[in-house]
C-alpha positions in Angstrom: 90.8 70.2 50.4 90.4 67.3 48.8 94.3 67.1 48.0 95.1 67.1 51.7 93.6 63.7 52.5 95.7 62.2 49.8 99.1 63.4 51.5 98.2 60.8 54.3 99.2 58.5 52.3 102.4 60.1 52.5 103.2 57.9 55.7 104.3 55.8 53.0 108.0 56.7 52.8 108.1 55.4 56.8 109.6 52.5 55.3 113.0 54.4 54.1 114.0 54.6 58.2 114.2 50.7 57.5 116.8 51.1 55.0 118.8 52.7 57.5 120.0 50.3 60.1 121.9 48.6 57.0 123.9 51.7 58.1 124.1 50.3 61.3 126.3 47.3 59.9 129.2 49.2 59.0 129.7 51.0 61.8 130.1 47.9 63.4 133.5 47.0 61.5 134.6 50.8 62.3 134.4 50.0 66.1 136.8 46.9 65.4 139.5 49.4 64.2 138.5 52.1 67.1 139.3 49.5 69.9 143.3 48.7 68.2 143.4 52.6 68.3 142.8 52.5 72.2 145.3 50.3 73.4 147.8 52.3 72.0 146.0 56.0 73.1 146.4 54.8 77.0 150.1 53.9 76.4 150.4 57.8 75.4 148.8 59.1 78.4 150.7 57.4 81.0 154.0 59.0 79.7 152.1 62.5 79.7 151.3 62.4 83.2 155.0 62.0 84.3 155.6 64.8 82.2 153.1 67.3 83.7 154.3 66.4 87.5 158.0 67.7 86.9 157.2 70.7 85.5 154.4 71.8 87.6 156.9 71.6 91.1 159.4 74.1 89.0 156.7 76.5 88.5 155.8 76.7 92.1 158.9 77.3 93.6 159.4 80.6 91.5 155.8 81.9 92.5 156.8 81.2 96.2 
């Protein structure tokens, strides 16, 4: 029983959580990148939505 008490002091490794946020740091320099990536995704979608309207009248006139 005496064991048990001891693993309180387990708490100890809290401290590694700290460590983590370092993490945090380079996901900052991947959002740079993400943002480039973006400007050039909305360019994309603009042409798909022309697409999508011409097709979609064809397909109801043969259903009517």
């Amino acid at each position: 029983a005496e064991d048990e008490p001891e693993d309180a002091p387990a708490p100890a490794p809290t401290p590694d959580p700290a460590p983590a946020p370092a993490a945090t740091p380079a996901a900052a320099p991947a959002s740079a990148p993400a943002p480039a990536s973006a400007k050039a995704t909305p360019a994309k979608p603009a042409p798909k939505k022309a697409t999508p309207a011409t097709p979609a009248k064809p397909a109801q006139n043969p259903q009517k």
